[in-house]
Structure formats: C-alpha cells, structure tokens
N, C-alpha and C positions, 0 to 999 in steps of 0.2 A: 398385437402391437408390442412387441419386446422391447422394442426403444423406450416407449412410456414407461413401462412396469417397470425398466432396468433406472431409468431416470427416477421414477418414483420410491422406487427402495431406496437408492441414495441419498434423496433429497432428508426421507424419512432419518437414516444413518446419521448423516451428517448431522442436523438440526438436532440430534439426540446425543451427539457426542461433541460439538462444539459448544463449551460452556464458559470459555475465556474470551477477552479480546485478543485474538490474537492473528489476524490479515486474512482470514476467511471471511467473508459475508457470503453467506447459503442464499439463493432466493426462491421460492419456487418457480415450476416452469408451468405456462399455461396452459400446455398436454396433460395434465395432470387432474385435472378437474379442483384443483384449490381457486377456491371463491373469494381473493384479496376484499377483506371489509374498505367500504368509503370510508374516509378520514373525514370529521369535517377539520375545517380550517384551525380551530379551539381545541380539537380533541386532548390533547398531550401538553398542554403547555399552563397546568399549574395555575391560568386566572394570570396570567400576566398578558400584559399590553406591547408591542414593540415600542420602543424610543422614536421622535420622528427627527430624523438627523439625516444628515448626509452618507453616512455610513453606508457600507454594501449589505443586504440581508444574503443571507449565506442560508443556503442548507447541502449539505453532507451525507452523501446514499453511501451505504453499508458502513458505516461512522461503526461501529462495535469491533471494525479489525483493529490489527496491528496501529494504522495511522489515522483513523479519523478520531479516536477522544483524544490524542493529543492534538490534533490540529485544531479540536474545536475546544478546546483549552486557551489553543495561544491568537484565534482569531476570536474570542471573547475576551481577552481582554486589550485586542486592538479596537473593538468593533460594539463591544458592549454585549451583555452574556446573551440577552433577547434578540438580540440580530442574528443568530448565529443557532440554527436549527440540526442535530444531529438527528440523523433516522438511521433507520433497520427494520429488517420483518424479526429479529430477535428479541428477546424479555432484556433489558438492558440491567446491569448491577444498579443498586440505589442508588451506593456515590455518585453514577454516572445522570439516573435519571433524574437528582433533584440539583445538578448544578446547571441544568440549564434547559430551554426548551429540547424534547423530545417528543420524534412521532414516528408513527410503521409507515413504511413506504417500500412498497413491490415496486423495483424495477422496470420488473415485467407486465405490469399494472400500466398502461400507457394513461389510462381515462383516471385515476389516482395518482400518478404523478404529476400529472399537470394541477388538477384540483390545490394539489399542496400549493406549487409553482407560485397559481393565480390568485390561486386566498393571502396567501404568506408574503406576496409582494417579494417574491426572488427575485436578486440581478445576479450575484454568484453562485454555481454550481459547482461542488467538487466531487466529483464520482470515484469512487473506491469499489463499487458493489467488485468484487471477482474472487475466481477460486485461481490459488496459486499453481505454482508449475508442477509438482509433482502428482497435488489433487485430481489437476485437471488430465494428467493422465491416466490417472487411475479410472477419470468419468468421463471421458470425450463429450458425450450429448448434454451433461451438466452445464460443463463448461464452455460449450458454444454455448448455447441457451443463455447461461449467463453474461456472461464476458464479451458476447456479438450484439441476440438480440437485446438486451438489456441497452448496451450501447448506442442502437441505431434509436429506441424511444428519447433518450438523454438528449441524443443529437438533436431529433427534430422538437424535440419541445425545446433546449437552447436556439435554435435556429428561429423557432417563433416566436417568443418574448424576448428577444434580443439579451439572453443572458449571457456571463464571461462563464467560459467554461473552462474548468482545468479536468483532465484525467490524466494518471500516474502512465508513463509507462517505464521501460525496465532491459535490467540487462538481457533478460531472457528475448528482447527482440530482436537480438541477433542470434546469426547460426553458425556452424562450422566453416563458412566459407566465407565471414566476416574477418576483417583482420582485426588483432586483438590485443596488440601491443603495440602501440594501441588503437582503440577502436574511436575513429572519429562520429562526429557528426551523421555526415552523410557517407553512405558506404553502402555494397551490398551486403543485405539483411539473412532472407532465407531461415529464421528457425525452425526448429525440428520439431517444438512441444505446440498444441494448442495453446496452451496459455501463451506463448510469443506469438504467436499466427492473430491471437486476436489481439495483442498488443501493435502491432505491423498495422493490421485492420483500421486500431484504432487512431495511431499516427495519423495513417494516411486520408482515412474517414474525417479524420479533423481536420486536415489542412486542405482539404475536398470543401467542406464546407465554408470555410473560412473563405474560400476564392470564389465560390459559387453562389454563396448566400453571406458573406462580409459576417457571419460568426465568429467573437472574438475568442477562439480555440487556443489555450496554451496548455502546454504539455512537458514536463521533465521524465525521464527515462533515468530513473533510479537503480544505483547498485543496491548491495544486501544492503538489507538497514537492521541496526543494532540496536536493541532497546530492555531497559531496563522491566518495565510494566506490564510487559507481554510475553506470555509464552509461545516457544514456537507451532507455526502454524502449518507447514505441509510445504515451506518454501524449500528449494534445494541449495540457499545460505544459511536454511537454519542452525547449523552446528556450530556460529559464532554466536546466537544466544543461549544455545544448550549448556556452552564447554562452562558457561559462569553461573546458573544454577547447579550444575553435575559438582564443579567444585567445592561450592559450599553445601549441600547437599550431604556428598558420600565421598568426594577426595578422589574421584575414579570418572573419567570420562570417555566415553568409545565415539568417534568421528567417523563418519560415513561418509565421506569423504579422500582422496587420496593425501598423505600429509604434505604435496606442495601443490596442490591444488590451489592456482592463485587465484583471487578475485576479487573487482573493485569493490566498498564496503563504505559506511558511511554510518555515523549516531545520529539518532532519530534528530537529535535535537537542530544540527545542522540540515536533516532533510526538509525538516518544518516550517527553518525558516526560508529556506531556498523555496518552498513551495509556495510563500507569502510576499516574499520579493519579486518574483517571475507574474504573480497574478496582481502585485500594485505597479510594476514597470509599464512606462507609457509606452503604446503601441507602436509608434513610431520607433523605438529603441529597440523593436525586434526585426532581427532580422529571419528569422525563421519562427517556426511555430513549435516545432521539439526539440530540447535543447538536451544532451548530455550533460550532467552534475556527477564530481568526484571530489572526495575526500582524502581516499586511503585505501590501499591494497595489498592484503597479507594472503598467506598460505596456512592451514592449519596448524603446522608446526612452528610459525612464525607469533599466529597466536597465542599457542598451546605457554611457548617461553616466555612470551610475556605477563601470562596468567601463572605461572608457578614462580614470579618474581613476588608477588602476592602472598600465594600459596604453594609453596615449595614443594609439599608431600602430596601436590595431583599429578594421581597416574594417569598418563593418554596410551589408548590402545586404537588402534585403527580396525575395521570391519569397515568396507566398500560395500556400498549400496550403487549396484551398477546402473539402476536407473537415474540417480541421483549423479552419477557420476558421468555419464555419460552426456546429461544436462550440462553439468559445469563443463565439462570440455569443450562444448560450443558456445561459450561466452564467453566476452570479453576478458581480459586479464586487468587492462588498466583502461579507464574511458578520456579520450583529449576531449575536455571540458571546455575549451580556451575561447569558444564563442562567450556562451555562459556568462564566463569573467569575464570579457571586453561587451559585452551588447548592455548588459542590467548588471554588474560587478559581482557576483557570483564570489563568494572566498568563504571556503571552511572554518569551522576552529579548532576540530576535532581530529588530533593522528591516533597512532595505535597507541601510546605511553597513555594518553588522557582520557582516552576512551573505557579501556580496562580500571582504570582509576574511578572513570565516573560508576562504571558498572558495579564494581564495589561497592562504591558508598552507597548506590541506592538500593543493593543490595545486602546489605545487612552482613559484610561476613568477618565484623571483625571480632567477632569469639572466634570466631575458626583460627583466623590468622593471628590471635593471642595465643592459641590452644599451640599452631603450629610452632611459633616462637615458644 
C-alpha cells in the first residue's frame, strides 16, 4: 500500500516540523493506524464551567493555524472566553493554552467529533483544519484526506445538531479560465491545485446542504491574509509575510514570486472581523451562501516600495518558484466583493499604507528603522 506509507511519512514530517501557528493544521489519516484518544467532554478545559447565556458556544477545528487563535480571541471577547472552544490534534503554546478552553479534536475522528459537539453543547462551528496550496501539492492523498474527508464528517455532524457552520474558502478556488479582473461572485471555477478542488467541493458541499437538509452553511472565500503573529505557512501569498520579517531580520528579502504578480490580499484583522459579521447576519439578508471579501491588491514590487518607505536599505531580489508561480497565475487579480457590501455591509479598514504600518508596529522594527535613519 504506497499510498498509506507515503501519507504516513508525511503525516510523520509535517507534525515534526510545524511548530508555529502558522495556517497548517496536520490531521492524521485513518489509513494510518493512529488510534485518535476519546476526549471526555472536561478533558482540556482547566475546571471551568460554561456561562449559561444566550451566547453561541463555538468551537474551532485546526484553531493552531494562521487564523483560528485569532478568531478565538476576538469571538471570546464577543461571546465570553468559556463559550469559545479552540482545538487541534497539535501541543498548543501556553499563552495559547491557558487563555481559554482547549481540546484535541481529529477531524477525521467522526465518533470524537461529535462527542465534543454533544458534550460542549455547540451551535457554532468554524473549520479551518486544511493543508494549504503549495503543501497540498506537494501531498495530494494528505490533502484530500484532510481537506475532503475531514469535511464531509463536519458536514454531517453540523447537519445533525443543527449547527451554523462557516468554512473559509479562497482565492485558490478559482482557476485559469476564471476571469480575474475581476473575479465575481459566481463564475467559472476549474482550479488546478487540490487544495482549490477541495475548496470548490467545499463551496458547493455547503450550499448542497443547506438546500437539502436547511444547514445554516456560510462561507467567505478569502484572499492572502497578512498577519503579524504568524509565520509563514506553505501558502503561495506567503511572500507578503515574509518580505516584513526578511526585513527586520537581515535588510535582504528574495520573493518567489514574479515582481508584478498581482493579488487580492487582505490584514488579518479585517478578515476576522468579516468572518464574525457574515456568521451574526440574519439569514434572510443573504442572498447566497459564499461570498467573495476584498480589501486591497498589490504586486510584489508594489509591496516591496512600500516596505522600504519604512526601511529604505531592503534589498528585494526575485527567484521564481514555478510552482508557486504558476498557482498565482490562475487566481484572481482583484475579487468584486460588491454582494458582500450590499447583503451584510461588508467594508474594510485596511489599504496597503496601513497595513505595512500596522505590520511594523507589531513587529518590533524600530531599532532597525533608527539604525536606518
């Protein structure tokens, strides 16, 4: 069985070399012979009690990437920090694990996700677990495994406790033969990588449900996302969070990318809350189930000038990662967001001038940019 052993080395790889938050969540696959432990309902959560309020209980599959501690950051303090469950089959950082309930949760574990579900008293689900675009080419059977079947458990267990469910999906669900200046709403799709294939899947698996069993399914289709607190993760946007640790760093940054490589792009902090607006909009105000969300749209090079208005003395060199490159050129360039704003009002805060700003400050670079001046 080569598929297994090859799934099983990677599974092994990967959980031994992701050590950050940073938009990976690894799961295992149940070809593997890994024996996911029962959780009981108490395991992880410190001796605290939930609050009994109206509040939504929320929990959070593969929470250790790029976007689930901050989402379960800023839906604890909508929601109260005990309502608001982050899991992983990962070891989470301290900070992470004592500000608020945490637990392991496999995916791919159908008979332990639910247990969580029905103990925990969930009505919100946010699913993150997936391996990104470039990862998942590197592991096609990973990344179905993850990113498919993982999804189809999610579905039916929201479909049976009647939970809201949001999954992220992305520019990568469009393909070459998408139009992309810009890329509406509804259009033909066709991506190239697995990881768009199971985002498509997962679009349309959700608005499946939703019409066939009234699952309240909602979904945004995210460009890059920019974030201070995470390193990058195997995405083929990563080079807009690289270029601002490279520069405080070592003053020398190489982009694998082409420099006018354009693409939609967005700060965490506006993806967060578009991601909290869309799952408290009354249902009636939507008129579809997956919505495009846009911020801002730069080219490397467009970036690169606005980071050496900071730091003057970063050198950018290019080297082409043609895998990576050949990804970017079938997505989008700009996304028409314009349901988005009219159905739930949808409005950014964050262009390119502010976002390089904010990146800084959380970044720490102003010895450099003393040193520079």
């Amino acid at each position: 069985m080569p598929i297994v052993k090859t799934v099983s080395r990677a599974v092994s790889q990967l959980l031994q070399s992701s050590g950050c938050g940073c938009g990976i969540s690894v799961v295992p696959v149940r070809c593997i012979g890994v024996s996911p432990r029962q959780v009981a309902s108490d395991a992880s959560f410190h001796s605290v009690s939930f609050s009994e309020s109206d509040h939504p209980r929320v929990l959070i599959t593969g929470g250790l990437g790029q976007l689930g501690v901050g989402l379960a950051k800023l839906l604890r303090k909508h929601f109260g920090k005990n309502n608001v469950i982050l899991s992983d089959i990962r070891k989470p950082a301290d900070n992470v694990f004592y500000s608020g309930p945490f637990i392991y949760a496999d995916i791919l574990d159908y008979k332990n996700l639910r247990e969580i579900v029905v103990n925990n008293r969930i009505t919100w689900l946010f699913h993150y677990s997936a391996l990104l675009s470039a990862v998942g080419e590197a592991n096609v059977p990973l990344a179905r495994a993850v990113n498919i079947t993982g999804l189809h458990n999610v579905l039916d267990i929201a479909a049976e406790h009647n939970l809201r469910l949001f999954v992220p999906s992305t520019i990568g669900a469009f393909g070459p033969t998408s139009p992309r200046d810009p890329t509406p709403d509804l259009c033909i799709q066709r991506p190239r990588t697995i990881y768009g294939v199971s985002k498509v899947h997962a679009e349309l698996m959700g608005e499946y449900y939703h019409y066939r069993y009234g699952l309240d399914f909602r979904c945004l289709r995210y460009p890059g996302i920019i974030s201070a607190d995470s390193q990058p993760g195997g995405g083929t946007t990563d080079y807009a969070v690289q270029i601002f640790h490279d520069a405080i760093k070592t003053g020398k940054f190489q982009c694998n990318l082409k420099p006018d490589t354009r693409l939609p792009m967005m700060y965490i902090d506006d993806c967060l809350k578009a991601t909290l607006e869309v799952m408290e909009a009354p249902a009636e105000a939507l008129s579809m189930r997956t919505y495009n969300i846009s911020a801002m749209s730069f080219t490397p090079e467009e970036l690169a000038q606005e980071v050496q208005k900071h730091i003057p003395e970063l050198q950018v060199t290019y080297n082409v990662d043609e895998v990576r490159q050949a990804i970017a050129d079938s997505w989008p360039m700009n996304f028409d967001d314009r349901n988005a704003r009219r159905d739930w009002g949808w409005k950014h805060d964050y262009d390119l001038p502010e976002l390089v700003t904010t990146m800084f400050s959380f970044l720490g670079s102003d010895s450099r940019i003393a040193q520079a001046n």
